[in-house]
C-alpha positions as CSV (number, residue, x, y, z in Angstrom):
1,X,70.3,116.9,31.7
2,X,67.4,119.7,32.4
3,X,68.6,120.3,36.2
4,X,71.9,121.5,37.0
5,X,73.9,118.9,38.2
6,X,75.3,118.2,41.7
7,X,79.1,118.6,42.2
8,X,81.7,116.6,44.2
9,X,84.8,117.7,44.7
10,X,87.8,115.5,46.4
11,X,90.8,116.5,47.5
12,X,94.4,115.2,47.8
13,X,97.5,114.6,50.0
14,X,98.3,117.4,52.6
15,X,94.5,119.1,51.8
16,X,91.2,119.1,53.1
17,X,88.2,120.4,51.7
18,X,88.5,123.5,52.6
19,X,91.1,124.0,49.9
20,X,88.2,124.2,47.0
21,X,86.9,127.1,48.8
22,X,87.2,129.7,45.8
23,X,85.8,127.0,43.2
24,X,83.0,126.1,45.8
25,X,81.8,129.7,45.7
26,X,82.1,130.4,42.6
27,X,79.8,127.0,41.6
28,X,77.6,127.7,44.0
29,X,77.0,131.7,42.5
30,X,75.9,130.0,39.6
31,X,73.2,127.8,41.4
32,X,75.0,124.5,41.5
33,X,74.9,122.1,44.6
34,X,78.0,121.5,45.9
35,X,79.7,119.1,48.1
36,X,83.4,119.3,49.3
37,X,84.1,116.2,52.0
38,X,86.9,115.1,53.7
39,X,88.4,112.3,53.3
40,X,90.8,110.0,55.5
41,X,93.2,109.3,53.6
42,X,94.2,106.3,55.3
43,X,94.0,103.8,52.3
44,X,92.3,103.9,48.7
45,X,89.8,101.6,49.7
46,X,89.2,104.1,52.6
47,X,88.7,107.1,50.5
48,X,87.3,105.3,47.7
49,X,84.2,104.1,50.6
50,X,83.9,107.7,51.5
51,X,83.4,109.0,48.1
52,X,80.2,106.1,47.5
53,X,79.2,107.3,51.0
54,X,79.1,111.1,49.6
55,X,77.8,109.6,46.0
56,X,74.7,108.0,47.7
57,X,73.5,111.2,49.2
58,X,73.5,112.7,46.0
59,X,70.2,113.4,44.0
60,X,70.3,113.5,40.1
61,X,73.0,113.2,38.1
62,X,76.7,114.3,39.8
63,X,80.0,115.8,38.0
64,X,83.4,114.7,40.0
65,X,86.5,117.0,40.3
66,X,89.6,115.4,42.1
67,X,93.1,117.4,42.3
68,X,96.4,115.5,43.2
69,X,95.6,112.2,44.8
70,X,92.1,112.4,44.3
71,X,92.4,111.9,40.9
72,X,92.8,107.8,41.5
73,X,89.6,107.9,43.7
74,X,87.3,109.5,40.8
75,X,87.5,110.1,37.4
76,X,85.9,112.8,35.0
77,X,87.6,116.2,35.5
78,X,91.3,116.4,37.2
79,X,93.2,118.9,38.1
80,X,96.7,118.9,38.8
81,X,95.9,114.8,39.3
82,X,97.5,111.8,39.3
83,X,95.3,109.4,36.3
84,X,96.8,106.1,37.4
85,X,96.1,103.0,34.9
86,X,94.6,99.5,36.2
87,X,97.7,97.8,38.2
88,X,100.1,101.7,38.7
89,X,100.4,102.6,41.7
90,X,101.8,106.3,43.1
91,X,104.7,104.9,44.5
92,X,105.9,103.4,41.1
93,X,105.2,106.1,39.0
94,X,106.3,108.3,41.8
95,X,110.0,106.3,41.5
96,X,110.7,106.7,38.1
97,X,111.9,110.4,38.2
98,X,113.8,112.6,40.8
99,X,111.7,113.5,43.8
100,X,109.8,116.1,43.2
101,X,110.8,120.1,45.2
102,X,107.7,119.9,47.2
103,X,108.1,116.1,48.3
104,X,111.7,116.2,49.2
105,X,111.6,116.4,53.2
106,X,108.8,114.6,53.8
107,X,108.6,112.8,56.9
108,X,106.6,109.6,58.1
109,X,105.3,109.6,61.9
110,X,105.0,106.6,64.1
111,X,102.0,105.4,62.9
112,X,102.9,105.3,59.4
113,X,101.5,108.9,58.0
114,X,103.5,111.0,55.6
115,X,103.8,115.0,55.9
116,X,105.2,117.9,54.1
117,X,107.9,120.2,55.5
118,X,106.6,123.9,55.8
119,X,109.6,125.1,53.3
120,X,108.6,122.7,51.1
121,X,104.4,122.5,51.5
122,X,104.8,127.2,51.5
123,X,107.4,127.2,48.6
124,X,106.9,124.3,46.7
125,X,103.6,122.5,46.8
126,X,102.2,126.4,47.2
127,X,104.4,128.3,45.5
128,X,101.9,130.6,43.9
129,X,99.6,131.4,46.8
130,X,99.9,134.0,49.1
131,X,101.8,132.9,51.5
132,X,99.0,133.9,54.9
133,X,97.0,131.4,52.7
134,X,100.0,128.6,52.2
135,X,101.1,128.7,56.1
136,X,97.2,128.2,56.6
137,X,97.3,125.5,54.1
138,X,100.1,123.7,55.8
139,X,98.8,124.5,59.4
140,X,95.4,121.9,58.3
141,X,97.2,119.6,55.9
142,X,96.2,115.8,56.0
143,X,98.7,114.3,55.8
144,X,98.5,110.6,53.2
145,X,99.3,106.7,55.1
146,X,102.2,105.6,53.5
147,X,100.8,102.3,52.6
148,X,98.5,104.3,49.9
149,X,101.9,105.1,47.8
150,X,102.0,101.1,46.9
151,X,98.1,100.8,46.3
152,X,97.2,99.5,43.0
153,X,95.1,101.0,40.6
154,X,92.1,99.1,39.7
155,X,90.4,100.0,36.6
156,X,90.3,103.7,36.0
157,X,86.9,105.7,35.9
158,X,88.6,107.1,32.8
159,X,88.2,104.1,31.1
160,X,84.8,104.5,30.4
161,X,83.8,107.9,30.6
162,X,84.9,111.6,28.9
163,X,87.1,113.3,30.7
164,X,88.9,116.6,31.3
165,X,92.2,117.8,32.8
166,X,93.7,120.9,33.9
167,X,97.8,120.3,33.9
168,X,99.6,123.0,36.2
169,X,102.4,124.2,33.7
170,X,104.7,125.3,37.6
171,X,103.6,122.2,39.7
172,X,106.3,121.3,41.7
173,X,104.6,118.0,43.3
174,X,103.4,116.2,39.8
175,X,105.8,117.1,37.6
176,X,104.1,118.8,34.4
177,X,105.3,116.1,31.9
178,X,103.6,113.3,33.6
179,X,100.2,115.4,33.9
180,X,100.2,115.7,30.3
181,X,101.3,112.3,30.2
182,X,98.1,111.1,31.9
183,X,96.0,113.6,29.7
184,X,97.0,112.4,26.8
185,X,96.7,108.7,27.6
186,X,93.1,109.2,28.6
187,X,91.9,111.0,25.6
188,X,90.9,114.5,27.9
189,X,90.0,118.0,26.8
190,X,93.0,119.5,28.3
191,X,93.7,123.0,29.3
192,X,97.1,124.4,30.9
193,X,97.0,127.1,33.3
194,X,100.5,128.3,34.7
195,X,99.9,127.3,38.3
196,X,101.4,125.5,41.0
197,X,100.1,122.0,42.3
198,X,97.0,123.2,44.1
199,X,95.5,125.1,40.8
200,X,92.2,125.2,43.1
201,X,93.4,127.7,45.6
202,X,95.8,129.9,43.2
203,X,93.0,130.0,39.8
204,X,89.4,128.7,41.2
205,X,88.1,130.6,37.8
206,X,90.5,128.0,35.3
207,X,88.9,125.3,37.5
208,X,85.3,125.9,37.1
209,X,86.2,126.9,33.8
210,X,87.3,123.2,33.8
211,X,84.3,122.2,35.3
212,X,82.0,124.2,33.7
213,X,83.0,122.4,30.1
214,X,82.5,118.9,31.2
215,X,79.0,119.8,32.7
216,X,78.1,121.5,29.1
217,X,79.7,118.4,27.4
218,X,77.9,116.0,29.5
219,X,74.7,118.0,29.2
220,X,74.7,118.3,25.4
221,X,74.8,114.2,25.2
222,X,71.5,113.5,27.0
């Protein structure tokens, strides 16, 4: 890889791009190009169309980041991210422990759209950012269509390439044991930082770290 790579950066539930705003500028201080959409988040097959129509604009090779949900729509680095297997689905693995502090209140609008409750999203799925930034955090969150809890996984980027993850030791949204649950299944360089679910906004400097050792990894195999 002799030029620095492009890099793509998705977002989850109850984000938007703006949320990788301290990673963005600190990768783009180091002269990478950088790309931070939005995404719908009205189905998998939604988001997954965006992220090919973000891919295709892309010149020379790309390094993906995805944090929460955004994990099932790319593969390579994840932080904080659900690493589903062909066939899981978030729903499932979502069931098969107590709800999580910063999901508890969530409610489902008319049209079939789940949000966060502002105690919850401020003290829970935020906990460790300052709390101007959280209630601006919950003021633009997106919120996720229900139907995308019982999407199934097909088979996982992970599955064929190296991967990284960054598990959030405090997250109060993935629970810590199943992060390094998918880490672990995958095979990833892993690194812990002691952060709540959205690691991006509370330590952008562990995430380009995070970032920054996949593009060297990749690099040193071409």
């Amino acid at each position: 890889m002799t030029a620095r790579p492009n890099v793509v950066l998705v977002h989850g539930a109850w984000a938007d791009g703006s949320c990788w705003r301290g990673v963005i500028e600190g990768l783009q201080s180091q002269g990478y190009r950088v790309t931070a959409p939005q995404f719908p988040l009205t189905s998998l097959a939604d988001d997954v169309a965006r992220l090919r129509q973000v891919l295709a604009r892309q010149t020379g090779p790309t390094i993906l980041v995805g944090h929460s949900y955004g994990g099932q729509i790319v593969g390579l680095v994840y932080v904080a991210a659900f690493a589903l297997d062909e066939g899981e689905s978030l729903g499932a693995l979502l069931a098969q422990g107590p709800v999580a502090p910063a999901l508890v209140h969530q409610s489902v609008d008319d049209r079939g759209f789940v949000w966060l409750a502002e105690d919850d999203f401020t003290n829970h799925f935020a906990a460790d950012v300052d709390p101007v930034t959280s209630k601006v955090m919950f003021a633009v969150q997106q919120p996720l269509a229900s139907n995308t809890f019982s999407d199934a996984m097909g088979v996982p980027a992970w599955r064929s390439l190296p991967s990284w993850y960054l598990i959030a030791t405090e997250d109060q949204a993935i629970p810590p044991p199943a992060q390094q649950m998918f880490a672990q299944r995958m095979g990833a360089t892993t690194i812990e930082v002691p952060s709540s679910h959205v690691a991006m906004v509370s330590h952008p400097k562990d995430v380009i770290r995070l970032t920054g050792m996949a593009i060297d990894a990749v690099a040193a195999d071409r």
